[in-house]
N, C-alpha and C positions, 0 to 999 in steps of 0.2 A: 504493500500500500504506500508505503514511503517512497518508493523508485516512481509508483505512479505521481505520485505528486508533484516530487522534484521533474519528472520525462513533463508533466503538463505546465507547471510552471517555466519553464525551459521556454515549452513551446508558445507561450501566452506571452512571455519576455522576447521573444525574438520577433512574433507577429506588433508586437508594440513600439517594437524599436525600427521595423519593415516601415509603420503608418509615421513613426515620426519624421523619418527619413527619406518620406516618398515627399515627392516635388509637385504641388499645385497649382492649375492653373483657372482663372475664368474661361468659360466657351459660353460665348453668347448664338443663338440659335437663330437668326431673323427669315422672315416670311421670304422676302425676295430682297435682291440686290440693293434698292433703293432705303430699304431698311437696315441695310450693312450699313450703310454709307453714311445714315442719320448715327446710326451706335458709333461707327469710326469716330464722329465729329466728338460727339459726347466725351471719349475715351479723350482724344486731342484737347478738347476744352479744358477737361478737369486738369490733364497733364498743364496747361498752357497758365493754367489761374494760378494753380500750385507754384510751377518756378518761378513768375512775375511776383508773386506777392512774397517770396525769399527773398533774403539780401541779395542773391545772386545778379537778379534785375537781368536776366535774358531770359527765354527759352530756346533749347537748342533742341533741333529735332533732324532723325536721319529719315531719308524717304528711300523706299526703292520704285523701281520699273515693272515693267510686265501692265497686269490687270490694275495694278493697284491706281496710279494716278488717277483714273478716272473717278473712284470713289471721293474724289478730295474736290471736285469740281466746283462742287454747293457751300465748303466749307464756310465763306465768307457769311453765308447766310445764315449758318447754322450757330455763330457768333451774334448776329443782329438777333436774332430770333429767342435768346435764351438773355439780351440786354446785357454783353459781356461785348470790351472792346477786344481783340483780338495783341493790340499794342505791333503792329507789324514790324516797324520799326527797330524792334527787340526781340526778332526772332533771328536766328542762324541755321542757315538752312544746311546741311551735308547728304549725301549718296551715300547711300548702304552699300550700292557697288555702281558700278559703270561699266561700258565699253568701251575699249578703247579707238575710240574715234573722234571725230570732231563733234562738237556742242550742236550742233546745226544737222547730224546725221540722222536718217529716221530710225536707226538704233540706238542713239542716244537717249539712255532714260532721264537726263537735264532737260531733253525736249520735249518727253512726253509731257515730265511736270510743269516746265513752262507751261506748253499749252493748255492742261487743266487748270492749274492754277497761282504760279509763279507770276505769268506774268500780269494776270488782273489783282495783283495785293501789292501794296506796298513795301515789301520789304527789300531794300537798301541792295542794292545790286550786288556788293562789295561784301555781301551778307549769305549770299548765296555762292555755294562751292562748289564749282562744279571743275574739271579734270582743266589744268595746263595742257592746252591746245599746241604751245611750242614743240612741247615732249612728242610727240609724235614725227616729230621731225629729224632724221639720222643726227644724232651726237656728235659738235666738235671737239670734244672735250676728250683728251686721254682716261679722265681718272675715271670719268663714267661712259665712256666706250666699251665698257667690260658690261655693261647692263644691259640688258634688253629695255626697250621700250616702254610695254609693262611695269617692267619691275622700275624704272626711272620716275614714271606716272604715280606707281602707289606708294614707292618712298617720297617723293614730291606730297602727295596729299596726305600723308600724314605727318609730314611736317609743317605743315604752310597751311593746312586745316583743319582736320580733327588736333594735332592738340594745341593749336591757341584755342579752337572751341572749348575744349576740354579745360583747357584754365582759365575760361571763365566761367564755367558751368560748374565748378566747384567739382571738376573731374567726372563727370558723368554725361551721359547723352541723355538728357529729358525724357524726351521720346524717340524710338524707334518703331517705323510703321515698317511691317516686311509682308510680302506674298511667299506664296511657297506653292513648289512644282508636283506636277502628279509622278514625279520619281523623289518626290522629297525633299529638294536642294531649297535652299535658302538664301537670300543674298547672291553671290556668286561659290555660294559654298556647297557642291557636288556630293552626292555618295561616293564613298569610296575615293576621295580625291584624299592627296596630301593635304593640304591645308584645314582640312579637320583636325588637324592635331598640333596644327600651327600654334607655336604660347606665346613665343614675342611679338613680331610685328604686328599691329595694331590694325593697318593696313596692306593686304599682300596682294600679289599679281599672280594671270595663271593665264598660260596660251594654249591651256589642252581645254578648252568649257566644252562640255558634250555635247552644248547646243551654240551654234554660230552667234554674234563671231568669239573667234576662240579668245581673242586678248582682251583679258578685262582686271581690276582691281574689286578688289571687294574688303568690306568691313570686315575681322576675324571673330574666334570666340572670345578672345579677352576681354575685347571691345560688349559684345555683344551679354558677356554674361558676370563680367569685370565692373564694366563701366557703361552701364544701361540704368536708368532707373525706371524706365517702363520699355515692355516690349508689345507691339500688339501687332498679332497674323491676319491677313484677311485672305480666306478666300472662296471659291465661289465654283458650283456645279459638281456634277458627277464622279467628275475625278479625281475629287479632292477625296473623297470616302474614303478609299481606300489606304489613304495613307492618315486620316483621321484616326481608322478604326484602329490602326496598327499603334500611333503616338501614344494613343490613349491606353491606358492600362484598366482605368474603369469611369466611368460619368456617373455624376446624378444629377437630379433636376433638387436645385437650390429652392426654396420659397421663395414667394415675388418679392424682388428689393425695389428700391424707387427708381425707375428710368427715363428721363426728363423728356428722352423723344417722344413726338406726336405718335407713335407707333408702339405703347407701352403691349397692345394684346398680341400685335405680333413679334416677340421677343421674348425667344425662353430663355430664361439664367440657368446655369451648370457649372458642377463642378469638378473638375476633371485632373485625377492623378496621372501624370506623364508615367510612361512607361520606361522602366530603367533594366540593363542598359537601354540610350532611344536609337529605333531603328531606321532615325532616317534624320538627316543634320538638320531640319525644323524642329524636331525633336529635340536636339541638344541645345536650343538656346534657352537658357534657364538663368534670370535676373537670379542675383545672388540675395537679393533678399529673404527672396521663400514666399514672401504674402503673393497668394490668387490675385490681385489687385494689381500685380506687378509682371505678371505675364497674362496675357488674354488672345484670344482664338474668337474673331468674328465670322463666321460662316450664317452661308443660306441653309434651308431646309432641302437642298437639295444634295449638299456636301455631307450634310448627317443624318441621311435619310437610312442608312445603314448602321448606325452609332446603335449599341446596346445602350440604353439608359435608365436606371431605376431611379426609385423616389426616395427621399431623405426622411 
């Protein structure tokens, strides 16, 4: 009877030490797209009130490419509407990754965001980061003739702009909005790529991307799970399930908390243990704080339309 208690206590200690140790995130559930797009804002706003009303007096925020900028289109609006100024002026804008090409290319993710929403806000040209266009240009320099192009661009940008962002943001990136691919990848950060395990540079470069074009720089995990204080994923349709179902280790559906968007009944709250180890590098961006609040997952109902979810 002794063995059994001590073999049960064992095992109640070790599933206790499992749930302390497991890594939380928000997964907000929305109707359709348009309702992503309202929860994005919300996520942004609160991020946005938060670092302005610090002593810090900026907010810095990194954006990436793909789907995502278009979510950000109405933002302006979505600042009038809740009677909050946005302060543009005091915002810093950074790339979660880029391509390497010119600013003006239609693979440029600076252009996508321009044209959703860079260039209708006021925020300070000088403010906004986007890739040294010189660098693209063959090296006459000896010392950095030994670099590729790539790698010249992403040592360039994080010296000359994540980290003066970074000290002034009291070392942190405010927000980080990212999409994520239906193989997983994140940023410019692949399955299976080396730079998953990248620790120092802050910014790295890579000319194998599995999907064109191949030379890009991108944000790393330091950055990402170092020096984030919020992270929020969005994405959208069928194909996201599957790599949902996998990140996720388990969901529930949260009680209703208060949602400022016009769209409170379409928006389930959940609460969702990453799966560890994660199988896919969306997976592994994990803000070192631990609070749900501080990593979130905006998805439609069509991206978790295969999600197992119980009730709390």
């Amino acid at each position: 009877i002794i063995i059994y208690y001590i073999i049960l206590y064992s095992i109640i200690r070790t599933i206790m030490t499992s749930l302390d140790s497991a890594y939380t995130s928000k997964l907000l559930i929305c109707k359709d797209k348009s309702v992503m797009a309202l929860s994005l804002h919300e996520l942004v706003i609160k991020s946005c009130k938060e670092a302005l009303s610090s002593d810090r007096g900026i907010f810095s925020i990194a954006l990436s490419g793909g789907s995502l900028p278009s979510f950000l289109s109405n933002l302006s609006d979505s600042f009038d509407r809740v009677g909050c100024s946005p302060q543009w002026d005091k915002w810093h804008v950074l790339l979660a990754d880029e391509r390497c090409v010119p600013n003006s290319d239609p693979d440029s993710n600076l252009k996508a965001l321009k044209e959703s929403i860079l260039d209708s806000v006021a925020i300070p040209k000088n403010q906004i980061y986007g890739l040294d266009e010189s660098l693209l240009l063959p090296s006459s320099s000896s010392s950095s003739s030994l670099l590729s192009c790539e790698e010249r661009m992403a040592s360039a940008y994080e010296k000359t702009a994540l980290r003066p962002v970074l000290e002034k943001s009291g070392n942190k990136i405010d927000c980080v909005i990212l999409g994520f691919g239906p193989d997983g990848h994140t940023c410019s950060l692949f399955p299976n790529h080396a730079l998953l395990e990248e620790k120092d540079k802050l910014v790295a470069s890579l000319n194998d991307s599995p999907k064109p074009p191949l030379c890009r720089i991108t944000l790393t995990f330091p950055v990402l799970n170092h020096r984030s204080r919020m992270i929020v994923f969005c994405g959208a349709g069928e194909s996201k399930g599957p790599i949902l179902n996998r990140i996720f280790a388990t969901v529930h559906h949260t009680p209703p908390k208060q949602i400022t968007t016009n769209d409170n009944d379409n928006v389930k709250e959940c609460s969702a243990i990453l799966s560890d180890p994660a199988p896919f590098p969306c997976g592994m961006a994990r803000p070192n704080e631990k609070q749900d609040s501080n990593l979130v997952y905006v998805v439609d109902t069509s991206a978790a339309a295969t999600l197992n979810i119980s009730k709390l």
